[in-house]
VMD Tcl script that builds the backbone (N, CA, C; Angstrom):
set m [mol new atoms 255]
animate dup $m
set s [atomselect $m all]
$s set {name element resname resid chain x y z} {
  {N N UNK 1 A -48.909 -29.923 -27.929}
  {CA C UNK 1 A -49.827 -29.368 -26.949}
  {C C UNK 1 A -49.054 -28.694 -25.817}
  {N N UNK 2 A -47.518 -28.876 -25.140}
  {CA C UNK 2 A -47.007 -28.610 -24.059}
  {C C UNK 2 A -46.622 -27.047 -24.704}
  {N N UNK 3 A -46.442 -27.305 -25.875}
  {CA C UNK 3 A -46.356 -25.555 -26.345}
  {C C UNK 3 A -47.245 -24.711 -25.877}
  {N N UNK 4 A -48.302 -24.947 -26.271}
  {CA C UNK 4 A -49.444 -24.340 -26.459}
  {C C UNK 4 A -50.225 -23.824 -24.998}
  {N N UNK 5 A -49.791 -24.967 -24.035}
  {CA C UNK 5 A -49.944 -24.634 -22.331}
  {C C UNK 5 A -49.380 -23.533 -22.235}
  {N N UNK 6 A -47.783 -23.035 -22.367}
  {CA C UNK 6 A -47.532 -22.258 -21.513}
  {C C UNK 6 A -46.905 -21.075 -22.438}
  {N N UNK 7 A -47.160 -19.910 -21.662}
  {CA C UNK 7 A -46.758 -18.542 -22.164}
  {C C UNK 7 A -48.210 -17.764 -22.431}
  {N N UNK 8 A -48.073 -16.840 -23.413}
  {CA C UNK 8 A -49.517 -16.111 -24.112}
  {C C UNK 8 A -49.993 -16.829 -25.249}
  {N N UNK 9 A -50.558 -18.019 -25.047}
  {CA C UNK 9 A -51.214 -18.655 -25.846}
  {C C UNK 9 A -52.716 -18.903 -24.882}
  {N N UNK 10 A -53.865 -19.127 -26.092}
  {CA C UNK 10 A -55.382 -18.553 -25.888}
  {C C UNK 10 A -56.181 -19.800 -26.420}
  {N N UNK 11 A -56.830 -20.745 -26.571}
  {CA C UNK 11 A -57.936 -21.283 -27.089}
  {C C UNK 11 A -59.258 -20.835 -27.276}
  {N N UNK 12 A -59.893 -20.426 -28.461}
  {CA C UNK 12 A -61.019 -19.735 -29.102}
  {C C UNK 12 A -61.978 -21.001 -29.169}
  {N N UNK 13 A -62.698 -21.707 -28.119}
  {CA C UNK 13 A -63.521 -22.526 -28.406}
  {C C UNK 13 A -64.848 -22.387 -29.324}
  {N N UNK 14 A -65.112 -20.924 -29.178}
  {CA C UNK 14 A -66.158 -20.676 -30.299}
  {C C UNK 14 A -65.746 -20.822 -32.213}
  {N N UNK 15 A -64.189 -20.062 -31.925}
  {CA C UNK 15 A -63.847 -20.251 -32.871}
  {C C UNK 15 A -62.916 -21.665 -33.473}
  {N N UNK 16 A -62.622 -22.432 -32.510}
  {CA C UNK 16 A -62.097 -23.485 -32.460}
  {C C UNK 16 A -60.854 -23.330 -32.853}
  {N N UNK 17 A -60.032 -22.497 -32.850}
  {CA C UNK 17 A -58.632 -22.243 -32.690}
  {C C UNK 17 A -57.988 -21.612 -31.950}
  {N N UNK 18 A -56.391 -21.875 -31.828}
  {CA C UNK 18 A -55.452 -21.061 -30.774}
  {C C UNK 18 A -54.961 -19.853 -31.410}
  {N N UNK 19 A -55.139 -19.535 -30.687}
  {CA C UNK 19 A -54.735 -17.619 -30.983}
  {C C UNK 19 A -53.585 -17.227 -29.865}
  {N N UNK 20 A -52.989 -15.851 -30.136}
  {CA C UNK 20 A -51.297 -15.159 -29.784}
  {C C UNK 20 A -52.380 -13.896 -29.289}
  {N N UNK 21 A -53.406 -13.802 -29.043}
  {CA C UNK 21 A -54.103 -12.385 -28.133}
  {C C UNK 21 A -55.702 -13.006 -27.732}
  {N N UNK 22 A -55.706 -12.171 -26.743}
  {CA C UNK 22 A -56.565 -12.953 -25.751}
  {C C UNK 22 A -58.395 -12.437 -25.866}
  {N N UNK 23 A -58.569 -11.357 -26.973}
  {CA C UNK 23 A -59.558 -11.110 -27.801}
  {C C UNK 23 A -59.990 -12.215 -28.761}
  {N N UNK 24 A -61.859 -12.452 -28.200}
  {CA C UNK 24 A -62.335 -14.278 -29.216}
  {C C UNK 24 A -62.323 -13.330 -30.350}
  {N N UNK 25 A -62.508 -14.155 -31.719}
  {CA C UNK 25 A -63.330 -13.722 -32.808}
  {C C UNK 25 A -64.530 -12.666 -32.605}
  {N N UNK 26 A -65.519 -13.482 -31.619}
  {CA C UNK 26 A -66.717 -12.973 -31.112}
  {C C UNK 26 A -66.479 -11.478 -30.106}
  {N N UNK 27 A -65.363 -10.824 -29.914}
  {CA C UNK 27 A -65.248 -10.022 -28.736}
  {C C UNK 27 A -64.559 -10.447 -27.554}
  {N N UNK 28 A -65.047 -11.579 -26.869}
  {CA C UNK 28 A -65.204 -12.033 -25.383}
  {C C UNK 28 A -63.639 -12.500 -24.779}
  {N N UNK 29 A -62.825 -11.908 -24.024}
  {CA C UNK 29 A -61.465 -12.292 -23.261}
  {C C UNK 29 A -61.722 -13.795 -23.335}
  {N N UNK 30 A -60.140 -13.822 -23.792}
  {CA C UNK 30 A -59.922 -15.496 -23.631}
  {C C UNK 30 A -59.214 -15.629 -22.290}
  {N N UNK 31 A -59.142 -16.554 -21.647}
  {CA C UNK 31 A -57.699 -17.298 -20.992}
  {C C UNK 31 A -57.252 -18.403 -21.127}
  {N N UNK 32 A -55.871 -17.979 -20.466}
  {CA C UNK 32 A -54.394 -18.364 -21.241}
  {C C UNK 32 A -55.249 -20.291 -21.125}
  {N N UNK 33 A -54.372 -20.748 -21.954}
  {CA C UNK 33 A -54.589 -22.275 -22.442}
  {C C UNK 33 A -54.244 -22.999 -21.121}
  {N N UNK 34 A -53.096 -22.428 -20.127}
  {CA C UNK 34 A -52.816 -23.416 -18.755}
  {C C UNK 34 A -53.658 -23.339 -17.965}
  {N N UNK 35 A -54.277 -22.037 -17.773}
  {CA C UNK 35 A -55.519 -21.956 -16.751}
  {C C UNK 35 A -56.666 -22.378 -17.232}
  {N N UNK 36 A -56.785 -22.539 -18.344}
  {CA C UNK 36 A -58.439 -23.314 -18.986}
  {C C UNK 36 A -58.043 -24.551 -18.787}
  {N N UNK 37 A -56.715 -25.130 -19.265}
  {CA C UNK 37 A -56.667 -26.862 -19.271}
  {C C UNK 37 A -56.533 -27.490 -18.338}
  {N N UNK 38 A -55.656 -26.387 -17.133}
  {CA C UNK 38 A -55.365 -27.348 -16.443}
  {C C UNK 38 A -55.505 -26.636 -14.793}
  {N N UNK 39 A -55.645 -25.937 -14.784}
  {CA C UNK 39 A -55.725 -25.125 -13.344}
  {C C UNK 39 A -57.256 -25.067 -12.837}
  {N N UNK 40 A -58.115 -24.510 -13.939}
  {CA C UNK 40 A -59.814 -24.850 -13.999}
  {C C UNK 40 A -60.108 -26.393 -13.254}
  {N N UNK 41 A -59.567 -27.072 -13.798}
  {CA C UNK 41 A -60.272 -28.758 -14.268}
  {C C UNK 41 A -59.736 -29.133 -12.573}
  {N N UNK 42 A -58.027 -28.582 -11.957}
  {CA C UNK 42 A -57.933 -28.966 -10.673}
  {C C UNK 42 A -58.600 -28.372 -9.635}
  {N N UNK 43 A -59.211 -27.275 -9.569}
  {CA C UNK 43 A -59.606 -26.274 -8.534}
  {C C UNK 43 A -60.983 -26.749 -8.781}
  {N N UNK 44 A -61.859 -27.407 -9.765}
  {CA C UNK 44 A -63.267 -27.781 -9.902}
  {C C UNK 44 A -62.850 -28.577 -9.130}
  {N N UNK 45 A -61.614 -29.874 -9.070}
  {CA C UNK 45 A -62.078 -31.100 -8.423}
  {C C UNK 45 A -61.754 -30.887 -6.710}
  {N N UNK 46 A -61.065 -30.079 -6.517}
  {CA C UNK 46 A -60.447 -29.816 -4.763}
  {C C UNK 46 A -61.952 -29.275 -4.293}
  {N N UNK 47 A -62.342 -28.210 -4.965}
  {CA C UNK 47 A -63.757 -28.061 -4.562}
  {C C UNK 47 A -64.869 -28.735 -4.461}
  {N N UNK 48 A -64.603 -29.511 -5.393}
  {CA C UNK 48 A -65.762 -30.827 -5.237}
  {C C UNK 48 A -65.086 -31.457 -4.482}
  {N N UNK 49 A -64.299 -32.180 -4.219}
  {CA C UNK 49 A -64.179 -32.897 -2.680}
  {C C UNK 49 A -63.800 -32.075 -1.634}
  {N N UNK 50 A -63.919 -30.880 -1.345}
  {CA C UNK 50 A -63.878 -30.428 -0.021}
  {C C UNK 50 A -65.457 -29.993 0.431}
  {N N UNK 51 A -66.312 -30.001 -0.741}
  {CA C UNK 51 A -67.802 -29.643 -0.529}
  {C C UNK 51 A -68.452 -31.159 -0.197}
  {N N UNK 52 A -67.802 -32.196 -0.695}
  {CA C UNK 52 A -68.469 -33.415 -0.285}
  {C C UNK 52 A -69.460 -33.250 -1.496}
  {N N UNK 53 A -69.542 -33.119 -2.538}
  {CA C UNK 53 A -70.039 -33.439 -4.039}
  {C C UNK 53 A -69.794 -34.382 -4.869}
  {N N UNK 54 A -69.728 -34.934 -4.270}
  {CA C UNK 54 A -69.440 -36.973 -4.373}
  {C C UNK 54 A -69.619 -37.664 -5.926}
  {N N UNK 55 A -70.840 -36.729 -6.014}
  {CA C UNK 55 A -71.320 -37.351 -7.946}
  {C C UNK 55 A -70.550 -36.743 -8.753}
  {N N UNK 56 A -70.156 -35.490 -8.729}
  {CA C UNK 56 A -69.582 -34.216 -9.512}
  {C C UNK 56 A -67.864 -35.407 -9.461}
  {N N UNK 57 A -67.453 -35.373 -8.372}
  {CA C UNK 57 A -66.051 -36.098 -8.168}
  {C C UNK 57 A -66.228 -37.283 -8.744}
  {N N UNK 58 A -66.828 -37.810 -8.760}
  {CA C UNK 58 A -66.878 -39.432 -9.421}
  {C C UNK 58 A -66.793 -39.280 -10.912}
  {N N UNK 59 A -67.597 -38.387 -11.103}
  {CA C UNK 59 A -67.912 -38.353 -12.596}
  {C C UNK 59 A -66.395 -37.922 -12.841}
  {N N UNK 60 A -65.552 -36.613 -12.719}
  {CA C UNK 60 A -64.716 -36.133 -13.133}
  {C C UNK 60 A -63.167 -37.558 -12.914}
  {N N UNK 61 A -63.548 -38.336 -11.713}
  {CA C UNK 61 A -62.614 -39.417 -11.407}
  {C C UNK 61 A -62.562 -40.229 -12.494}
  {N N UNK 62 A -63.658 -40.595 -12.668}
  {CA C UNK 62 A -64.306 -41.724 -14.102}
  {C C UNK 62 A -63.701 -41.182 -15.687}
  {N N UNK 63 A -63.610 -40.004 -15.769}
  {CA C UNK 63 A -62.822 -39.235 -17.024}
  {C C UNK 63 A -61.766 -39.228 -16.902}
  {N N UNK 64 A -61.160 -38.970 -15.273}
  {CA C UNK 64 A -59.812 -38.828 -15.822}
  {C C UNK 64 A -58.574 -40.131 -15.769}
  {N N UNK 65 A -59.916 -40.966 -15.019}
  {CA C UNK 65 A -59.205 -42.633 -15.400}
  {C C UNK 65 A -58.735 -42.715 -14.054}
  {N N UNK 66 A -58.751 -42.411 -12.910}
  {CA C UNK 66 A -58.415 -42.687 -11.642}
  {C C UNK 66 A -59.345 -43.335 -10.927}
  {N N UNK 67 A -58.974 -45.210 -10.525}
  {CA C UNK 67 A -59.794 -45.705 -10.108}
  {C C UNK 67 A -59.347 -45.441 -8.542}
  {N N UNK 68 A -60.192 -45.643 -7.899}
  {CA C UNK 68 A -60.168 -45.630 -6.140}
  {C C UNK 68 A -60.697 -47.453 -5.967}
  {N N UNK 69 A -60.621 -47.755 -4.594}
  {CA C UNK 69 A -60.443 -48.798 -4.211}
  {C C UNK 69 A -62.241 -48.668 -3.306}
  {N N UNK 70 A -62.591 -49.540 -3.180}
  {CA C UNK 70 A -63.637 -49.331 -2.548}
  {C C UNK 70 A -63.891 -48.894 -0.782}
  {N N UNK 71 A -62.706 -48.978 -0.236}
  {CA C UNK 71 A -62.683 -48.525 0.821}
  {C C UNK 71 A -62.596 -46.954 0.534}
  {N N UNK 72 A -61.671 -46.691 -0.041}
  {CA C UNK 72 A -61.135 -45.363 -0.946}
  {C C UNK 72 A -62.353 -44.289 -1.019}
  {N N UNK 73 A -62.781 -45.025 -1.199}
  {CA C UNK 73 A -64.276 -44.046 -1.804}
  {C C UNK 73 A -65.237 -43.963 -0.633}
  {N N UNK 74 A -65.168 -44.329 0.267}
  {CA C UNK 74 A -65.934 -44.042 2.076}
  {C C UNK 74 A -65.277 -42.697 2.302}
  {N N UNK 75 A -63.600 -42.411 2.055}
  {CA C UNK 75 A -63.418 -41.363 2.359}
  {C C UNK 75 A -63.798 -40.211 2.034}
  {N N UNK 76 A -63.765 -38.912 3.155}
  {CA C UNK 76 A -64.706 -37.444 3.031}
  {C C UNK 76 A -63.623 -36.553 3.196}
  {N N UNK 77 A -63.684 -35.090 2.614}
  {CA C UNK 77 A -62.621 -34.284 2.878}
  {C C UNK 77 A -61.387 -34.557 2.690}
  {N N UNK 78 A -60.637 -34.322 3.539}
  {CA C UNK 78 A -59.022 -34.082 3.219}
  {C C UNK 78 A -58.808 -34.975 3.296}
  {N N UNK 79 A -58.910 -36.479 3.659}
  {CA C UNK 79 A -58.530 -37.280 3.510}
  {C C UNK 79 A -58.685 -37.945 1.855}
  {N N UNK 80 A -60.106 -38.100 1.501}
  {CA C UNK 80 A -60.250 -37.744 0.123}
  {C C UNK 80 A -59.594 -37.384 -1.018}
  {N N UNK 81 A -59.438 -36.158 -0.769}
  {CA C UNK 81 A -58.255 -35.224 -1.006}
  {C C UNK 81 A -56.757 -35.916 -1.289}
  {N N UNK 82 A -56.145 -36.010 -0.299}
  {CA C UNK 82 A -54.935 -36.596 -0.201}
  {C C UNK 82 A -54.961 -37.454 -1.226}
  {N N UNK 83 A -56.014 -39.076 -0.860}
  {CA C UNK 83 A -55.986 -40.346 -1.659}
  {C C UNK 83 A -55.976 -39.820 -2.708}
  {N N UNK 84 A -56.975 -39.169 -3.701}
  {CA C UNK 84 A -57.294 -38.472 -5.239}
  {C C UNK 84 A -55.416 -37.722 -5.610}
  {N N UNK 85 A -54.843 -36.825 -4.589}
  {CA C UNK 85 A -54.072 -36.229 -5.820}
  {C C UNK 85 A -52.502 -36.976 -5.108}
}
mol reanalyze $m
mol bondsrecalc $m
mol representation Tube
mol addrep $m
């Protein structure tokens, strides 16, 4: 998989394979495999805790296996922030 992150490599979720050009099967621009896996998934969660979207963050916390402490979780914003990354 660490291959497949970086350089011009593409994931075709419609088509369910990795592809070497950034055209789906279907037509539609792909992007690159680091910005779908992993740049997407961090910039959803900074935004959800700087909007104070508390359910959206929990849920994504709960997937990615990061427990918080119960004080932990009173925190708002950048403080938030900080504790999470």
């Amino acid at each position: 998989m660490m291959k497949k992150l970086w350089g011009d490599n593409y994931f075709d979720q419609a088509g369910k394979k990795w592809k070497v050009d950034e055209i789906a099967d279907d037509g539609t621009t792909l992007r690159r495999c680091f910005v779908q896996f992993i740049m997407e998934p961090v910039i959803r969660l900074c935004r959800n805790i700087m909007d104070n979207n508390r359910e959206a963050v929990w849920k994504m916390l709960n997937h990615l296996e990061i427990v918080l402490k119960n004080d932990e979780k009173e925190l708002t914003g950048k403080a938030l922030f900080k504790n999470v990354f």
